[in-house]
C-alpha positions as CSV (number, residue, x, y, z in Angstrom):
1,X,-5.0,5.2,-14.5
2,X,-1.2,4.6,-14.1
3,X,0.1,4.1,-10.7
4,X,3.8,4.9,-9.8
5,X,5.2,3.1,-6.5
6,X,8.4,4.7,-5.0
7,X,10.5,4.6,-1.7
8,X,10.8,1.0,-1.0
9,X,14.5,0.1,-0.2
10,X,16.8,-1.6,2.0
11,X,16.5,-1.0,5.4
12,X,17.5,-2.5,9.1
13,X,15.2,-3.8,11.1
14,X,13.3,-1.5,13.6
15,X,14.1,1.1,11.0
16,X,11.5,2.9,8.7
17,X,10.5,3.9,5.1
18,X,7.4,5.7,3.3
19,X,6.8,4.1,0.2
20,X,4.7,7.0,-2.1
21,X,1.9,5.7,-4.7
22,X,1.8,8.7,-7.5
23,X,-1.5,8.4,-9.7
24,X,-1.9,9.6,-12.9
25,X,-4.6,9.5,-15.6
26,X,-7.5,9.9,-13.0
27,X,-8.0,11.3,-10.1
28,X,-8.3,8.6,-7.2
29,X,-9.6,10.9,-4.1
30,X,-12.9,9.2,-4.2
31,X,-11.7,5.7,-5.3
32,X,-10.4,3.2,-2.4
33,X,-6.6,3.2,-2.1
34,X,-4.5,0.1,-0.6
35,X,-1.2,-1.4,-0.3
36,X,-0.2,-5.1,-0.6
37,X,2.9,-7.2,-0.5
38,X,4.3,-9.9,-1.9
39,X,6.9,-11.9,-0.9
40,X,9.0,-14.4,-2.6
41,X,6.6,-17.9,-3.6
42,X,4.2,-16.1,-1.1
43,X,0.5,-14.9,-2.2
44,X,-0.6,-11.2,-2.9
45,X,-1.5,-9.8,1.3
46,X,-3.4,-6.8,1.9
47,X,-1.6,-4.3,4.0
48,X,-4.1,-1.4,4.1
49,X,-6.0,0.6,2.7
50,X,-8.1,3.6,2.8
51,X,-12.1,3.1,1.6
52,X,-13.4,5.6,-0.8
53,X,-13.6,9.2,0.0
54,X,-14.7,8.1,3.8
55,X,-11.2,8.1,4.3
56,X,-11.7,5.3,6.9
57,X,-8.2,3.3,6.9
58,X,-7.9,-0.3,7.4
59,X,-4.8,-2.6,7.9
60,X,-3.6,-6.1,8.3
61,X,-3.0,-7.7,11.8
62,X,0.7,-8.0,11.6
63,X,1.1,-3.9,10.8
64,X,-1.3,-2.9,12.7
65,X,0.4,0.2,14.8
66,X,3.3,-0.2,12.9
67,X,2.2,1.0,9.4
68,X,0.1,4.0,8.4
69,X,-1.6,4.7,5.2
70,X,-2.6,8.1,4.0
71,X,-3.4,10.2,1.0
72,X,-3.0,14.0,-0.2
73,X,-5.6,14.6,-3.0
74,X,-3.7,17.6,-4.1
75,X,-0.9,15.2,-5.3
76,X,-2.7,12.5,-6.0
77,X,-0.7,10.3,-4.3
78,X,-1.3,7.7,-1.4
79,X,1.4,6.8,1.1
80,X,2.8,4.4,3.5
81,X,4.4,4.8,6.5
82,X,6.1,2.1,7.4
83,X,7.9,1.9,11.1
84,X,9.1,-0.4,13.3
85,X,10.2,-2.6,10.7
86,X,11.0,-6.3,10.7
87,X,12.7,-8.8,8.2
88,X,9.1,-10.8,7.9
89,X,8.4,-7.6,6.1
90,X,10.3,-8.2,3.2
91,X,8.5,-8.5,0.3
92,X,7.6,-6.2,-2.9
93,X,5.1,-3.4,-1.8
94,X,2.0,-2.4,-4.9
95,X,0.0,-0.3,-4.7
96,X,-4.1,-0.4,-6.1
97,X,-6.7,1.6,-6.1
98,X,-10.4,0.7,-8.1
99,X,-13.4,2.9,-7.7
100,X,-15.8,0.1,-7.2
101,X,-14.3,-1.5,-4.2
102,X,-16.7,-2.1,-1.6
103,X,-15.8,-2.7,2.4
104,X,-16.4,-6.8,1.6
105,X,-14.1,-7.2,-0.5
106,X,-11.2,-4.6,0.4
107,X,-8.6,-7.0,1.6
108,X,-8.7,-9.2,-1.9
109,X,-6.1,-8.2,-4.3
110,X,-8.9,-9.1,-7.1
111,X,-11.2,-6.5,-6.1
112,X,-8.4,-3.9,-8.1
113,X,-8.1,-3.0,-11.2
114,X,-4.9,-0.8,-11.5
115,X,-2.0,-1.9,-10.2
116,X,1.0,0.3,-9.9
117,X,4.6,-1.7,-10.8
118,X,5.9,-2.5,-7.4
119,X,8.8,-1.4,-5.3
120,X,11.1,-3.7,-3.1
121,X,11.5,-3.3,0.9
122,X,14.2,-5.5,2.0
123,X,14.5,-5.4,6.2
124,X,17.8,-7.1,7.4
125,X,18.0,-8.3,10.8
């Protein structure tokens, strides 16, 4: 599987972007789909995700009714809406998926096994 991450950019805060996840190589409509961010000499956070083919989303505390993740299975390709943006979310957005993800271990970066490359979100106060 090859993940592609697009969208991020530079943006000011209260502003918005939708960062796209393209897959390639498999298709990921059953797997579980999630977003994390890194941040400069900061660890790997889970952002959200969406579990399996249940579609059932999940999301951190601090983007919780500010982000949205989704998926189209005809493109094969996740997304996140990002609104309401702040500087603290700064950071380089990946996306993951893994088909053997299970609800216990969603929110740990380990628990994926393809990674797409990355793409920067820069908020400016």
């Amino acid at each position: 599987v090859q993940l592609q991450a697009s969208g991020g950019g530079l943006v000011q805060a209260g502003g918005s972007l939708r960062l796209s996840c393209a897959a390639s190589g498999r298709t990921f409509s059953t797997d579980t789909v999630a977003w994390f961010r890194q941040a400069p000499g900061k660890e790997r956070d889970f952002v959200a995700g969406i579990f399996r083919s249940y579609d059932r989303t999940y999301y951190s505390d601090s983007v919780k009714g500010r982000f949205i993740v989704s998926r189209d299975n005809a493109k094969n390709t996740a997304y996140l809406q990002m609104s309401g943006l702040r500087p603290d979310d700064t950071a380089v957005y990946y996306c993951a998926t893994s088909p053997s993800v299970i609800l216990s271990n969603l929110r740990s970066h380990t628990a994926y096994g393809y990674w797409g490359q990355g793409t920067q979100v820069t908020v400016s106060s």
